[in-house]
PLY file of the C-alpha trace (Angstrom):
ply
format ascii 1.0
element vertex 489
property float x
property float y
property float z
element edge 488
property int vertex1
property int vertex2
end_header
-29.46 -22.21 -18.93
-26.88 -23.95 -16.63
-27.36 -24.49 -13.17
-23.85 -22.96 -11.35
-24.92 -24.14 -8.07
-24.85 -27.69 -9.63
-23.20 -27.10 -12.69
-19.89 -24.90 -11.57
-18.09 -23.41 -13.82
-14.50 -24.02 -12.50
-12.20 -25.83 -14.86
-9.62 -23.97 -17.93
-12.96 -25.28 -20.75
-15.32 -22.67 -18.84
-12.72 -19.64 -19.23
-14.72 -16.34 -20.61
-18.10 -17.69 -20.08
-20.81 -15.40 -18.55
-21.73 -16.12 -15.00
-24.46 -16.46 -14.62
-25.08 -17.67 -17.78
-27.31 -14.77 -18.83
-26.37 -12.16 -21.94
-26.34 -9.84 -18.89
-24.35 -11.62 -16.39
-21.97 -9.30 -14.22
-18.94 -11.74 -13.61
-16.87 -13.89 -16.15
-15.07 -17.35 -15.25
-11.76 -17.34 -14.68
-10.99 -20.27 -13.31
-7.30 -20.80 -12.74
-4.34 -19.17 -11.43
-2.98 -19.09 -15.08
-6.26 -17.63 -16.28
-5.87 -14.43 -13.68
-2.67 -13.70 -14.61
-2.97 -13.56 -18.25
-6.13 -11.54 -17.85
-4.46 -9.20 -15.92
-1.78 -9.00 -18.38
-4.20 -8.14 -21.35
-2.97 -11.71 -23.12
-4.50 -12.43 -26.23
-5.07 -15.83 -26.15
-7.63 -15.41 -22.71
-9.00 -12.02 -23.65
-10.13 -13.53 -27.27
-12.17 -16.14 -24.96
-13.85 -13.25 -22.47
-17.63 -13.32 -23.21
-18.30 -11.23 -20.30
-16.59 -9.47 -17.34
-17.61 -6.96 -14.65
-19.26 -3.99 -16.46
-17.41 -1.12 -15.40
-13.78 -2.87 -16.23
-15.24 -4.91 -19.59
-17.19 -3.73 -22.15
-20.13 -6.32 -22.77
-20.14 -6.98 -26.70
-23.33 -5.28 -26.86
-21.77 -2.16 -25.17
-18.44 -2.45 -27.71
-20.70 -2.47 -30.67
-22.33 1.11 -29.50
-18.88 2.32 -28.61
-17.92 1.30 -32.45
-21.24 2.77 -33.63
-20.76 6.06 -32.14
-16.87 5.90 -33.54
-18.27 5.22 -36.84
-20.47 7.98 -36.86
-18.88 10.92 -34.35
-15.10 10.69 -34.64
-12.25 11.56 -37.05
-9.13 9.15 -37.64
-7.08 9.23 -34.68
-9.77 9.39 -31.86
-11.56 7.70 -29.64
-14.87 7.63 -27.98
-16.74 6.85 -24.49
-20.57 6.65 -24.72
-22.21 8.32 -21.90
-26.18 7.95 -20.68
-27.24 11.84 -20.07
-26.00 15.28 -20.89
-24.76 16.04 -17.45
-22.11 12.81 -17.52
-20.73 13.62 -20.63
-20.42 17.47 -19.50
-18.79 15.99 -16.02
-16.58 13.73 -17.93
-15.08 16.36 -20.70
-14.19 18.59 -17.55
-12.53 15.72 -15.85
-10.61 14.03 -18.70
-9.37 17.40 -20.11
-8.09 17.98 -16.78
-6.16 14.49 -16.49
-5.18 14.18 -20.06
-3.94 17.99 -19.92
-5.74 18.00 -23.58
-9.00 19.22 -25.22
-11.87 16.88 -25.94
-15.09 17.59 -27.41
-18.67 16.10 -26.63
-21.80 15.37 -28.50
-24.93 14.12 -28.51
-25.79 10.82 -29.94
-29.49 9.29 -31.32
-30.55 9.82 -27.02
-26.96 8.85 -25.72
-24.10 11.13 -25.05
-20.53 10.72 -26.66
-16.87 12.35 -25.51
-14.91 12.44 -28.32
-10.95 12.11 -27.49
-7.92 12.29 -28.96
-5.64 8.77 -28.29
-3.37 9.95 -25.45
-6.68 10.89 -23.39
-8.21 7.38 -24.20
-6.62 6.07 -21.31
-8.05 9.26 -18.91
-11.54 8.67 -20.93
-11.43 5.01 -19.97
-10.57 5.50 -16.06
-13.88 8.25 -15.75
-16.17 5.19 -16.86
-14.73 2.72 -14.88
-14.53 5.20 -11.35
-17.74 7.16 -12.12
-20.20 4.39 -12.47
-21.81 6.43 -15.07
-22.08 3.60 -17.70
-24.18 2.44 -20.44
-25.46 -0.90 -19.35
-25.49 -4.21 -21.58
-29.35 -3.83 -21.56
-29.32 -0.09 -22.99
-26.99 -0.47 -25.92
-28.67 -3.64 -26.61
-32.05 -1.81 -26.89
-30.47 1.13 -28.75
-28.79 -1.11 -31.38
-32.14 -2.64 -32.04
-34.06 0.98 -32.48
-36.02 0.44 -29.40
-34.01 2.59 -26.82
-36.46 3.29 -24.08
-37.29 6.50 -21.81
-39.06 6.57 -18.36
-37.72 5.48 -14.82
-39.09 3.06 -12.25
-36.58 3.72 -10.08
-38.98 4.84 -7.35
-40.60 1.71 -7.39
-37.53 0.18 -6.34
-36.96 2.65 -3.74
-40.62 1.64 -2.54
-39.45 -2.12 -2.14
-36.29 -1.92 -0.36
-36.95 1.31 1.94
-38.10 -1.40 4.72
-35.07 -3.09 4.35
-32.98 0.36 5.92
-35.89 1.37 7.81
-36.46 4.48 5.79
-38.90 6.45 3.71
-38.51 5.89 -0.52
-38.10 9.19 -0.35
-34.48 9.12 1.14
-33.59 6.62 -1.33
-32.12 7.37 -4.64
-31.48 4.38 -7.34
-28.11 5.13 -9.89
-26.91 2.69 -12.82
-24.22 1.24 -10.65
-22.62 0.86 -7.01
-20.06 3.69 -8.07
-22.04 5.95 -9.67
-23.83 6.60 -6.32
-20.84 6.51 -4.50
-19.42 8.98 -7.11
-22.63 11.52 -6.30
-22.35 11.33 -2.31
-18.94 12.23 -2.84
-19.76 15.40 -5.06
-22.62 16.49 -2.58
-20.66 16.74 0.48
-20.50 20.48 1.33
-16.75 20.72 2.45
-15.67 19.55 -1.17
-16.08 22.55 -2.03
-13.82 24.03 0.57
-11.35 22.15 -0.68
-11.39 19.56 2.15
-9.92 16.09 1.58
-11.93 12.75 2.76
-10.89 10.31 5.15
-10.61 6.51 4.20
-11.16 4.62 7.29
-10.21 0.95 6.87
-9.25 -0.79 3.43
-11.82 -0.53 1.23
-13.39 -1.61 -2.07
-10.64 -0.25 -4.54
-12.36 2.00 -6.48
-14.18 3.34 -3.57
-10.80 5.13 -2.63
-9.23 5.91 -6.47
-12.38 8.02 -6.60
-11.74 10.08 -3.37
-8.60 10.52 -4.76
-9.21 11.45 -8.23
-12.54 13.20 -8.02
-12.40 14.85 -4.82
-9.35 16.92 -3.31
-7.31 13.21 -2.15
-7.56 11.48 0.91
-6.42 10.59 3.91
-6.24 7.04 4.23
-6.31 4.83 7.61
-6.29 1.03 6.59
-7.06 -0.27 10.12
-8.50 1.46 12.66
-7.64 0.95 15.78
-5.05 2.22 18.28
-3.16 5.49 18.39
-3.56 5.94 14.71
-7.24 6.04 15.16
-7.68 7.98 18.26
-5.84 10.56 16.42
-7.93 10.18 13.01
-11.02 10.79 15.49
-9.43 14.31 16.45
-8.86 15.19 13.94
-12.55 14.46 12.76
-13.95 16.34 15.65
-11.86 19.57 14.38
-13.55 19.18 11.45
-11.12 19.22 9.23
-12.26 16.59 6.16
-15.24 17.17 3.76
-16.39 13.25 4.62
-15.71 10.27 6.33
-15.94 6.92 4.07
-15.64 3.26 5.33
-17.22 0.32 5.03
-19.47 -2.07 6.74
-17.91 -4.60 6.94
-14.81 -3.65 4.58
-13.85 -5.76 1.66
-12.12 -7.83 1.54
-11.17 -8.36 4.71
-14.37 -8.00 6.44
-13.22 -5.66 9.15
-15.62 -3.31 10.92
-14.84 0.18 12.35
-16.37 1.02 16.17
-19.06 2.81 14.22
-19.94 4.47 17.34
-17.32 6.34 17.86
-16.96 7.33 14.65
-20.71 8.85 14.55
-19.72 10.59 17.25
-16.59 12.50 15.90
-18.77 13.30 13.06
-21.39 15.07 15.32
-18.50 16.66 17.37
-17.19 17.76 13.52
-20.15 18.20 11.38
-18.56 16.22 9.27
-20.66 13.58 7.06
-20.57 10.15 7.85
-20.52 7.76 4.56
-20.78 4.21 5.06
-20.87 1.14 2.52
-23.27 -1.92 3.73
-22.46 -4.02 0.55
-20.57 -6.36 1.57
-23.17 -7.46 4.25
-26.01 -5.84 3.03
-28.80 -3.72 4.86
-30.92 -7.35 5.68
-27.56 -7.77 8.43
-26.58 -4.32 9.07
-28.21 -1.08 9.98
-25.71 1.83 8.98
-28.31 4.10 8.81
-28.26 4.17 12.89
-24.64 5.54 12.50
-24.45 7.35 9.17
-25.33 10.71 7.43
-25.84 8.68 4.24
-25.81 4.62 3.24
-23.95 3.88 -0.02
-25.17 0.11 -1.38
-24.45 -1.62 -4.56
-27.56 -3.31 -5.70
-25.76 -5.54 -8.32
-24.59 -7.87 -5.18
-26.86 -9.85 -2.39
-29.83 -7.66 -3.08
-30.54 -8.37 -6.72
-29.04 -11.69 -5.62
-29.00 -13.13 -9.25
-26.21 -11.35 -11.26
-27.64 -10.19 -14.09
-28.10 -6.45 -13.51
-25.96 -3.01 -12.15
-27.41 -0.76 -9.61
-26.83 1.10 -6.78
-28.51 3.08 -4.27
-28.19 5.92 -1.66
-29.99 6.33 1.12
-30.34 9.28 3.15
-30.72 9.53 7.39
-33.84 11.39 7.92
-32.74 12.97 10.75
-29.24 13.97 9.59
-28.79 17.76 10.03
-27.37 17.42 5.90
-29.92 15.59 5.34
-31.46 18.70 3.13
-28.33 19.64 0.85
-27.86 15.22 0.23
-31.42 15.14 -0.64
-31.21 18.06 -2.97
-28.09 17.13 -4.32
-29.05 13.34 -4.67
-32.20 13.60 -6.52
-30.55 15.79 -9.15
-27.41 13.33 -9.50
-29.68 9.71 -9.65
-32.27 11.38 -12.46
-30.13 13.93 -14.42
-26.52 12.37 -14.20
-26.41 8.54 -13.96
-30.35 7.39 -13.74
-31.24 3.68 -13.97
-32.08 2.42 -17.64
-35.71 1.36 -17.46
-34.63 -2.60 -18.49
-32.24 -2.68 -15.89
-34.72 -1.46 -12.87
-37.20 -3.93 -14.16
-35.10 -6.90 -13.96
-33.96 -5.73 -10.44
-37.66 -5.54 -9.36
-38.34 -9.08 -10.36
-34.95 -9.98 -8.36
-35.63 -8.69 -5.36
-38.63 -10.70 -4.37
-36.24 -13.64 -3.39
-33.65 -10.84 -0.95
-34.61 -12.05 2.44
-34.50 -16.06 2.03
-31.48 -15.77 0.01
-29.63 -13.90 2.82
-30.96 -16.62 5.35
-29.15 -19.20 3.58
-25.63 -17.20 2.63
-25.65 -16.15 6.25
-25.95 -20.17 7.38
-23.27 -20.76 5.04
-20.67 -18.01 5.30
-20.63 -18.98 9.02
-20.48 -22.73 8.64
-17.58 -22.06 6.10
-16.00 -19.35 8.29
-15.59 -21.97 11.09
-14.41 -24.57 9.20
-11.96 -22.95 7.45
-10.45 -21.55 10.25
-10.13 -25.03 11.83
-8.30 -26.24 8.88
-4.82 -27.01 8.87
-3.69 -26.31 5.74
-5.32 -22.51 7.01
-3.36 -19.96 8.15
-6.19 -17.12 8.49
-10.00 -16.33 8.12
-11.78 -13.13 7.44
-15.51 -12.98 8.34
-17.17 -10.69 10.72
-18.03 -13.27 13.15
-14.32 -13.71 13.58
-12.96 -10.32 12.66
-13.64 -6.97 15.09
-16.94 -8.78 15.87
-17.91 -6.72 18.51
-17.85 -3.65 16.23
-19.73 -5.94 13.44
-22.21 -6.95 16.04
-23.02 -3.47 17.86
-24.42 -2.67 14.17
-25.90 -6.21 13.25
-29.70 -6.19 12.97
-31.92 -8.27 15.18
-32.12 -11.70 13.32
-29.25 -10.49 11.06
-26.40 -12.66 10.35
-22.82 -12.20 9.61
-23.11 -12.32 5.64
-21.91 -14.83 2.91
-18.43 -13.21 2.15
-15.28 -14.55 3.80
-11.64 -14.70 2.76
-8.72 -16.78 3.76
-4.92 -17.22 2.88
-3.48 -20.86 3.47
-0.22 -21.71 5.76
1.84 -22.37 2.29
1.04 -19.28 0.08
2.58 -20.49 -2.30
0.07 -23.59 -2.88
-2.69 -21.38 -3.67
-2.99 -21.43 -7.10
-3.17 -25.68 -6.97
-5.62 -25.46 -4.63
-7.55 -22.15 -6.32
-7.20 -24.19 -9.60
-8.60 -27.49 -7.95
-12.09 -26.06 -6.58
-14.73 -27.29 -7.92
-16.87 -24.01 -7.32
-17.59 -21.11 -9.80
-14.33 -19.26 -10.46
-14.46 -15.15 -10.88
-15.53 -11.73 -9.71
-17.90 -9.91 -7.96
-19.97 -11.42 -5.39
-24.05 -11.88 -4.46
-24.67 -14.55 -6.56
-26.98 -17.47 -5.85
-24.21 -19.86 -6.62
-20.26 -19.56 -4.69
-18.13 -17.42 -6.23
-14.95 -17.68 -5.10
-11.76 -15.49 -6.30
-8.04 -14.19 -5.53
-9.04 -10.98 -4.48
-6.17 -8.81 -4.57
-4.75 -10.25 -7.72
-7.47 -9.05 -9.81
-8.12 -5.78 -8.13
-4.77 -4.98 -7.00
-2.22 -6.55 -9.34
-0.45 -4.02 -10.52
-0.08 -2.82 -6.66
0.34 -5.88 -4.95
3.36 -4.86 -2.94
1.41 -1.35 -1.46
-1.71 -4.12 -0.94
0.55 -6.44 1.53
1.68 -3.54 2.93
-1.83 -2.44 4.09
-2.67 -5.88 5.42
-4.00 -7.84 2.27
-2.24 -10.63 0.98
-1.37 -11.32 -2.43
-2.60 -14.86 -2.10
-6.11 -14.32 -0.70
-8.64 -16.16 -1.44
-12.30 -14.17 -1.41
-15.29 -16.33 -1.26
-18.85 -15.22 -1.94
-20.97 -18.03 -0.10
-23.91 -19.27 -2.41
-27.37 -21.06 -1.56
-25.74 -24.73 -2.03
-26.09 -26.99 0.53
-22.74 -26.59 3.30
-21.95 -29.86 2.43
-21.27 -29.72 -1.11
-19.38 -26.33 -0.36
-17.49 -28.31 2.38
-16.53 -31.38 0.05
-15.60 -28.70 -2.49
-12.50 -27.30 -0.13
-11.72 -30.60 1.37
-10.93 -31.99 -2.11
-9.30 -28.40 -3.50
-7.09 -27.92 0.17
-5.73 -31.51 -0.34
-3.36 -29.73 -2.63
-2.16 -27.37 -0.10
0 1
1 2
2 3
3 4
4 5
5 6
6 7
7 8
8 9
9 10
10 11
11 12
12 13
13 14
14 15
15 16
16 17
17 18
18 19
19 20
20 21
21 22
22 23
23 24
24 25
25 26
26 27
27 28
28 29
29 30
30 31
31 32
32 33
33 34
34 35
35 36
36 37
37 38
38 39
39 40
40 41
41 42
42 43
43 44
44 45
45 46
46 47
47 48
48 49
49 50
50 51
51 52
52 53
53 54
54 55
55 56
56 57
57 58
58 59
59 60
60 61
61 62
62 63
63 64
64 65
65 66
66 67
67 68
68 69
69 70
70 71
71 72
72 73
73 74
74 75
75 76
76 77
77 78
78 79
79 80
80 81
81 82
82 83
83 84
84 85
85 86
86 87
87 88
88 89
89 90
90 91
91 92
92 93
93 94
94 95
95 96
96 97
97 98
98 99
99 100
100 101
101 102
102 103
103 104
104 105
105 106
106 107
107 108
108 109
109 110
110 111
111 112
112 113
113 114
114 115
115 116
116 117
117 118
118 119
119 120
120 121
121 122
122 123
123 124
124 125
125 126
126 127
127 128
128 129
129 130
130 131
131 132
132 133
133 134
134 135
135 136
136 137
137 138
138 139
139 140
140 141
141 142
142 143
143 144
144 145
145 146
146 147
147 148
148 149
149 150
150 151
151 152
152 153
153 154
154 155
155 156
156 157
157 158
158 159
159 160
160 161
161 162
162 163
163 164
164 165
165 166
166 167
167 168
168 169
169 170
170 171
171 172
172 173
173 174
174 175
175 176
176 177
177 178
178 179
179 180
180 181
181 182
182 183
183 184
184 185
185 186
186 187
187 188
188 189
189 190
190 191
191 192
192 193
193 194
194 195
195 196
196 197
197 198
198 199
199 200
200 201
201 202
202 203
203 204
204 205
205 206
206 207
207 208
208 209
209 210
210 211
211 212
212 213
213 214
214 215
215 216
216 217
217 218
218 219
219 220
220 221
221 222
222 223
223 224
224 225
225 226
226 227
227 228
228 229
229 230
230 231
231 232
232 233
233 234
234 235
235 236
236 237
237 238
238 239
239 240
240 241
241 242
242 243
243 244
244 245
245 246
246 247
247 248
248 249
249 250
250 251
251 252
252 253
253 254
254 255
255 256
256 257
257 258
258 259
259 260
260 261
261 262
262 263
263 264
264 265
265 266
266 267
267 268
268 269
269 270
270 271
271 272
272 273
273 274
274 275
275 276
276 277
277 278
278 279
279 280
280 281
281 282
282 283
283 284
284 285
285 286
286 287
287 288
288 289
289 290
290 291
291 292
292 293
293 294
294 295
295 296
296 297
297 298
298 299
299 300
300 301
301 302
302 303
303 304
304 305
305 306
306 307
307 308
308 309
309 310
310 311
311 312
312 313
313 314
314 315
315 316
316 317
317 318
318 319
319 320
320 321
321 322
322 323
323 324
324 325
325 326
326 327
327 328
328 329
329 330
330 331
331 332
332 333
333 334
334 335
335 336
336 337
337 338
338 339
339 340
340 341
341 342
342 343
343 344
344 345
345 346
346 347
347 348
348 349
349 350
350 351
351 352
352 353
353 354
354 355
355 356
356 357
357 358
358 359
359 360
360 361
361 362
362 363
363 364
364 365
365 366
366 367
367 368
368 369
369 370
370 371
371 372
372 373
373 374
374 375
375 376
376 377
377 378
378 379
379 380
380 381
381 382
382 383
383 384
384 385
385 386
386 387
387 388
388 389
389 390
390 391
391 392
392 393
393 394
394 395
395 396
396 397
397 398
398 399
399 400
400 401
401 402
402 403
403 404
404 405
405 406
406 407
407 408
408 409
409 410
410 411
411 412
412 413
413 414
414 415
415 416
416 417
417 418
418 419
419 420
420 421
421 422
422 423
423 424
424 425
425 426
426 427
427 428
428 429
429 430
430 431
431 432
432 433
433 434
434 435
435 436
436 437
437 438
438 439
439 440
440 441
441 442
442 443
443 444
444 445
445 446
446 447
447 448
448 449
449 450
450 451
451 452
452 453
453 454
454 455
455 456
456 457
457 458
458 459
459 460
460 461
461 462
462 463
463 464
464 465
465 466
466 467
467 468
468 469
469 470
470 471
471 472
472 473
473 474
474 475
475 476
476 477
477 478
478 479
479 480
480 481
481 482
482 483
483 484
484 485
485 486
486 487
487 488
């Protein structure tokens, strides 16, 4: 197996390949600026090389064989199919597609799996309800049901039992999904004012599909991508009047690291009784407590706290003392075991993962602030995003004792144009995703955003940015790395 962290995989020979290099691995290479582009363009020539890719937005080989099974067996010429894990997906799904697609579908059951059988012009509405819910197959669970050995049972409350110290909370508030979105996806359903018909507030930019989902599942949102000033004063009224079915941001955001006055926030939501939702990914809970400040904690378990990307999860975890924290518990527990429950294979592998958590985050921490500062000294640097050096006094008021400020930073250089010669130069591991044991570094908002990068700039993210997920390398060979790759800028 090759070693990233001494081995990158960074120049146009490693396009495609897995990373890690695992049959699972959750991120692909794509290491130059050429390389983005004509993946984001569908081309051909670099889709024919993709061995891998970020689950919900590629289908794993293993994962396009079942979808081709289930086609073989389910479907009539001129339709497609999605393959589902449960009953109560596939029933959520054929409500939501027929909706968007403004056409029937039809469902069915499949050897233990779940298939929605569409027509072609709802393949495209089909496609977007696996990619926002988070209610996928995994790589592991069409592997094993391709091979006849599909397996029942959970252990998702043993992972519950492992990381509740890491929030401060019982395993009991804790509920483990197949993916980062897919819990997301069920905090959103269980807040009570959805079904009042009340939108969701965005506060901050966020993690893209975080907000397509308020948008398309929910009844839209009302989006504030910085908050601060007037804008937000006003936002906070309008919370206390209680006039939105949740409040969503992130902590810190990402990409750009940002952190809302948390504070003040909970408070509106008290004054409101409105449900405070807040995302620790990006730092993870070992650096933040959200739980002081929100109803319910939204975390994707595929990043810093499996640490090894090679697996999809995600959790939810509920305040104890929350006055909803009842109707989220309720609501939860039905959602993470009946709708999108973690495959067996997948919890097992996260198990083993987590053992190495805490010393992992002691070294991205060291590094993502070595970097941070360095960076931002830089000449050919014209900004850096990383909590110690963005809103840090709202990071810090929710930092942990002997937390850090995380391993993800991003930067845009003085000449924006030079950044794909210097993106294409660096000699670190090239693609998506982040939480890795090796750097990871990527354009952000040309793979998430491209075919919005216009709106993006207008909300404060460059086109050119540059997101790096800091690895457990020494900082010298990460600093030697973007001395030699900024030489081009």
């Amino acid at each position: 197996m090759r070693d990233l962290s001494a081995e990158p995989a960074w120049q146009d020979e490693d396009l495609g390949q897995p990373l890690p290099d695992s049959t699972h691995a959750c991120s692909v290479c794509l290491p130059t600026w050429k390389a983005i582009v004509g993946y984001e363009e569908g081309l051909d020539k670099v889709k024919r090389r993709m061995r891998s890719g970020y689950p919900r937005f590629f289908r794993h080989p293993a994962v396009e064989r079942l979808f081709a099974a289930a086609k073989a067996e389910v479907a009539s010429e001129g339709e497609e199919v999605i393959v589902l894990p449960t009953r109560l997906a596939v029933q959520r799904a054929h409500r939501w597609v027929e909706r968007r697609s403004e056409t029937a579908v039809r469902s069915t059951s499949f050897h233990g799996l779940q298939v929605l059988v569409v027509p072609a012009k709802a393949k495209s509405a089909a496609d977007d309800y696996w990619r926002l819910s988070g209610e996928v197959v995994s790589s592991r669970q069409a592997q094993d049901f391709l091979e006849g050995n599909l397996r029942e049972g959970s252990k998702s409350h043993l992972i519950a039992r492992s990381l509740a110290k890491f929030w401060g909370a019982e395993p009991a508030e804790q509920f483990v999904f197949a993916s980062g979105m897919a819990a997301i996806t069920a905090v959103l359903r269980a807040l009570p004012g959805l079904r009042e018909g009340k939108k969701t507030l965005q506060l901050e930019f966020p993690y893209v599909d975080c907000l397509k989902v308020q948008e398309l599942f929910g009844h839209g949102v009302v989006y504030l991508y910085e908050a601060a000033g007037e804008s937000f004063d006003e936002a906070l009224q309008r919370i206390r009047q209680g006039e939105f079915a949740g409040v969503f941001t992130e902590a810190p955001s990402n990409p750009l690291l940002r952190s809302v006055d948390l504070q003040r926030v909970a408070d509106a939501c008290a004054d409101g009784a409105t449900p405070l939702v807040v995302d620790d990914s990006a730092a993870s809970p070992w650096n933040v407590d959200a739980l002081r400040f929100a109803d319910v904690v939204t975390s994707s378990l595929t990043k810093w706290i499996s640490g090894e990307g090679d697996v999809m999860a995600g959790m939810a975890t509920v305040r104890a003392d929350s006055p909803l924290a009842s109707a989220l518990r309720e609501a939860l527990a039905a959602d993470s075991a009946d709708c999108a429950p973690l495959y067996i294979a997948d919890a097992e592998v996260l198990l083993s993962n987590l053992r190495g958590f805490p010393k992992r985050m002691e070294s991205v921490n060291a590094n993502g602030l070595a970097l941070a500062s360095w960076l931002a000294a830089h000449p050919a640097v014209e900004q850096v995003w990383h909590p110690s050096l963005t809103t840090p006094e709202h990071y810090q008021a929710a930092m942990r004792k002997g937390g850090g400020y995380g391993g993800l930073l991003s930067f845009v250089l003085k000449a924006g144009k030079k950044t794909p010669k210097v993106y294409d130069a660096l000699r670190l591991s090239k693609g998506p995703s982040f939480g890795t044991p090796f750097t990871l570094v990527c354009p952000y908002t040309m793979l998430a955003h491209y075919r919005e990068l216009e709106w993006a700039e207008g909300c404060g993210v460059p086109a050119h940015l540059l997101r790096v997920s800091c690895g457990a390398e020494s900082f010298e060979v990460l600093q030697a790395a973007f001395e030699e790759a900024l030489a081009q800028a």
